[in-house]
C-alpha positions in Angstrom: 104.6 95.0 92.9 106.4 94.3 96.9 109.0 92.6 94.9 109.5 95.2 92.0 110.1 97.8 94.7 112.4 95.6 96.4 114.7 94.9 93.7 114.8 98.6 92.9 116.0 99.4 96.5 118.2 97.4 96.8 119.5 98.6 93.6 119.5 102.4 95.4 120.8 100.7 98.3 124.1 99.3 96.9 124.7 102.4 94.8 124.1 104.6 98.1 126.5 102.1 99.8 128.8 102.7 97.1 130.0 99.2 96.2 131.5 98.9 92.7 129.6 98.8 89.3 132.3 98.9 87.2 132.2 95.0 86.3 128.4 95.0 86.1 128.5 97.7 83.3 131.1 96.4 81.2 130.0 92.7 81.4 126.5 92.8 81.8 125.3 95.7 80.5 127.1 96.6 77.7 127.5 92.9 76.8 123.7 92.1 77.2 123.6 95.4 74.8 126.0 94.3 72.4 124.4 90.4 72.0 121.0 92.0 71.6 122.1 94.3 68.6 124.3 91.5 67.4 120.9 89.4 67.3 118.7 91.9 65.8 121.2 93.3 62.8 123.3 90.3 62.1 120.8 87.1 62.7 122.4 83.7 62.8 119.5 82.5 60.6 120.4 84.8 57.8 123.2 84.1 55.4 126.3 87.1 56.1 125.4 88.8 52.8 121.8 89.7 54.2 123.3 90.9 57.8 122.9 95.0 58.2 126.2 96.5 59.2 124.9 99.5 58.3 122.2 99.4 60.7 124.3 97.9 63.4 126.8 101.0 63.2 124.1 103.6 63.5 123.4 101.8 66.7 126.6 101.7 68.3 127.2 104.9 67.3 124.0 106.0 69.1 124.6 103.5 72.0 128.3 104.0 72.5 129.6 106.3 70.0 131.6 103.8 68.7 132.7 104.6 64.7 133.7 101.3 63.7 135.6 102.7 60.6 137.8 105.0 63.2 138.4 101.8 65.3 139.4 99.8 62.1 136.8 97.1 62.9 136.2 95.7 59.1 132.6 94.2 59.6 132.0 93.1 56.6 135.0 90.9 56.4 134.8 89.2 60.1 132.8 86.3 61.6 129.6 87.3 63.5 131.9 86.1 66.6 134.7 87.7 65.7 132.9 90.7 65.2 131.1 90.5 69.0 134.6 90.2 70.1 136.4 92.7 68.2 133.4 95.2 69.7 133.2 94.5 73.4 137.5 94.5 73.4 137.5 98.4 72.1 134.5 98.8 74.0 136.0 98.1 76.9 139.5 99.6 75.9 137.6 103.3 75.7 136.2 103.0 79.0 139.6 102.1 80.6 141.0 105.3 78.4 138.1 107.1 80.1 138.4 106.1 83.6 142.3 107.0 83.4 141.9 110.6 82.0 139.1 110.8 85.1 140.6 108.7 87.5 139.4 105.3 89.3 137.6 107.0 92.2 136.0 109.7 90.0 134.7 107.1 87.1 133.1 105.2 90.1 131.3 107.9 91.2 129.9 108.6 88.0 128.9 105.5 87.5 126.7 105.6 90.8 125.6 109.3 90.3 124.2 108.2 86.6 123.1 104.9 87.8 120.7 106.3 90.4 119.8 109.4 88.8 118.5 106.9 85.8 116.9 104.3 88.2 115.1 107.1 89.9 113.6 108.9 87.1 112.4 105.2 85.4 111.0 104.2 88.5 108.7 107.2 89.1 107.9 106.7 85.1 107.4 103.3 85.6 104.8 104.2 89.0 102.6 106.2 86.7 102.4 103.8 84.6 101.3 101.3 86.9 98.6 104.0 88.0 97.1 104.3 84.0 97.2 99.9 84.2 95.1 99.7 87.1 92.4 102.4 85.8 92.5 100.6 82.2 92.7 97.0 83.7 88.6 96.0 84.0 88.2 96.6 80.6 90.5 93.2 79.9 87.4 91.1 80.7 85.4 92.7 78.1 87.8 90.7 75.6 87.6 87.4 77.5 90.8 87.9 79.7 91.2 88.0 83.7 92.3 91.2 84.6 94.3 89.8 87.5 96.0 87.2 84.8 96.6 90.3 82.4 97.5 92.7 85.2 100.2 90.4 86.3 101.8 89.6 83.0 101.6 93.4 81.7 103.2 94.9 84.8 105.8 92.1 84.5 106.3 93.0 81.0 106.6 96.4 81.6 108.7 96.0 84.9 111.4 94.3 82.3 111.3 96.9 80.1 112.4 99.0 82.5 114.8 97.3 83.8 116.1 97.0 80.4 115.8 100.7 79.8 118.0 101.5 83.1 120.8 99.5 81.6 121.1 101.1 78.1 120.6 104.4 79.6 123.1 103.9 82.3 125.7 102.4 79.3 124.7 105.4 76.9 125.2 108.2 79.2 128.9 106.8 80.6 130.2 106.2 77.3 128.7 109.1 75.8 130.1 111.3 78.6 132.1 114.5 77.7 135.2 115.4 79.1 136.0 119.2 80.0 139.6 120.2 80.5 140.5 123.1 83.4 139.4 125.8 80.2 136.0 124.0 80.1 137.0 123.4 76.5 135.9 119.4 75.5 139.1 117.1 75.7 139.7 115.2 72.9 139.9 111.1 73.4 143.1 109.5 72.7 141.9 107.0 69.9 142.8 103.6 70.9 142.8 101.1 68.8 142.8 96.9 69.2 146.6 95.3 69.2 146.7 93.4 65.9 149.2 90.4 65.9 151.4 91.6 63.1 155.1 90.0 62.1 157.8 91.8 63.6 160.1 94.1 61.3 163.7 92.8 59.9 166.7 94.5 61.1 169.3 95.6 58.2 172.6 96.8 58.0 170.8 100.3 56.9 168.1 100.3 58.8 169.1 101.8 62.8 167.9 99.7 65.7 166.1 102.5 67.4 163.9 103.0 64.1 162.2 99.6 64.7 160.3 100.6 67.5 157.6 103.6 67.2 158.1 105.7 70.4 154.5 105.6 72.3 153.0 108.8 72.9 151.4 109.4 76.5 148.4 110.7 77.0 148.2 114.5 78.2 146.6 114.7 81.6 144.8 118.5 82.7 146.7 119.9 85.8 143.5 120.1 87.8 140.5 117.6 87.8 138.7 117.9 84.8 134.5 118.3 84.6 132.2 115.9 82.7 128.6 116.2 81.2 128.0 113.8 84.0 128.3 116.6 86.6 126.3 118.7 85.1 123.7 115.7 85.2 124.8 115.9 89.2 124.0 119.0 89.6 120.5 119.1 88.3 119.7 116.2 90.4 121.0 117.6 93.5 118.8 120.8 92.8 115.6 119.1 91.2 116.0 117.4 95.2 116.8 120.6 96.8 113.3 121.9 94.9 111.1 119.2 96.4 112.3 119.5 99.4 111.6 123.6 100.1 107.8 122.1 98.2 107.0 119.4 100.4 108.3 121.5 103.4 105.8 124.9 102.4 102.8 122.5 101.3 103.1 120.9 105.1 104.3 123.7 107.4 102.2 126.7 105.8 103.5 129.5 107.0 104.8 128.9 111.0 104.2 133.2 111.2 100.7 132.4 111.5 99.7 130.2 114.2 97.4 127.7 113.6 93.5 128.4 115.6 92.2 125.2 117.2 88.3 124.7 118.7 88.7 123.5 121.5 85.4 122.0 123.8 82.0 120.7 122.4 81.0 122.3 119.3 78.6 125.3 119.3 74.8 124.2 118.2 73.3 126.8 116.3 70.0 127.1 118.4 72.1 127.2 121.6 72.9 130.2 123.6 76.1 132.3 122.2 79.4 131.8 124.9 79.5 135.5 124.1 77.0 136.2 127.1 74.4 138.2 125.2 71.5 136.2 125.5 71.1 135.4 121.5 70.8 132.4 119.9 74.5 131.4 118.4 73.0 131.5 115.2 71.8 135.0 115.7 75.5 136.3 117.5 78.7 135.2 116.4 77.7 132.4 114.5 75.8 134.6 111.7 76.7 134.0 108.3 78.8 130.6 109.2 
């Protein structure tokens, strides 16, 4: 368990820090996504006419919101390599489309606000979960098992799973993100699209030069810096922080109006004489009803 919480604070540490997660996403993340959908839909074991594009699709679509038909990716007539390739490149050319409509500096902050807003809602998931393990654990001997073995192999197990959660979420919510222009209206993506090798055109006496090449039309940048979903996630994290703050500081200060009352000496027997100075038994004075 020390060295689960150490790898997930020194995950909170770098991001705090704010060193660069751009390369981690893109290559690890998204590519450790990628070759595990690539495994599950489209299995090397299987012959091509048994893979499930159709099922790989709804998945990037869900993971990335990638629409392979709008990207003019043609599955069905690439190699399983050739496809992984053809998916990471536009991947990765829609989140450099991304970070220039946002900006380098603002697309790395996003990725550290998601990134520790994710971690830090797992983790506390992952905590309570480890609670319910410990309660449930005994019963493993009952079916022949150590429960220190099984304890140790489960919480590893389910320490991966959340590791494994944190990166699709993190990869979901950055490429799912939303752009709002100044109007708060959504901005629609440029579509970019792979560069396919294709044999240059043949200059004729009818045909002007200037027709040959297709002038490339920029991308319209807003005036002012535009909003995202993702800082609307911000903002609910800084308040949900704000809000357990004010709790944990009323459920330990109590209210400071009041001052707090304090014994202070031996305690009071109930047989012995009342500090009030009338004679009576404490039991009989002040102290009735106590």
């Amino acid at each position: 368990m020390n060295k689960q919480r150490e790898a997930v604070y020194g995950v909170r540490r770098q991001l705090l820090e704010g060193v660069e997660q751009r390369e981690l996403i893109l290559d690890d993340y998204v590519g450790g996504i990628l070759s595990g959908l690539l495994d599950e839909y489209l299995d090397e074991k299987t012959r091509p006419d048994q893979w499930d594009f159709k099922g790989l699709s709804t998945r990037l679509m869900d993971h990335f919101g990638l629409d392979l038909a709008k990207a003019g990716i043609k599955a069905e007539e690439l190699s399983r390599h050739e496809l992984g390739d053809a998916i990471f490149e536009q991947l990765k050319l829609e989140y450099e489309a991304k970070e220039k409509l946002l900006t380098a500096p603002t697309m790395r902050y996003h990725e550290r606000m998601v990134m520790l807003n994710v971690i830090d809602g797992l983790w506390k998931d992952h905590l309570l979960s480890m609670d319910h393990l410990k309660e449930g654990i005994g019963l493993r001997g009952y079916a022949q098992q150590d429960p220190l073995v099984a304890y140790k192999r489960e919480s590893y197990d389910m320490f991966e799973a959340m590791l494994a959660k944190f990166q699709e979420d993190t990869a979901r919510f950055l490429f799912r993100m939303q752009i709002f222009g100044p109007d708060g209206q959504p901005i629609e993506m440029p579509r970019v699209t792979r560069s396919v090798p294709a044999a240059p055109p043949v200059a004729s006496a009818a045909t002007p030069v200037e027709e040959l090449e297709a002038p490339s039309q920029p991308i319209a940048l807003p005036t002012r810096q535009p909003e995202t979903t993702i800082d609307a996630i911000e903002r609910d994290f800084q308040r949900k922080k704000q809000r357990e703050l004010e709790a944990a500081t009323h459920s330990g200060g109590g209210d400071d109006s009041q001052p707090s009352q304090h014994r202070t000496g031996d305690k009071i027997g109930r047989n012995d004489p009342c500090p009030c100075g009338s004679g009576k038994k404490y039991k009989k004075c002040h102290g009735a009803g106590l």
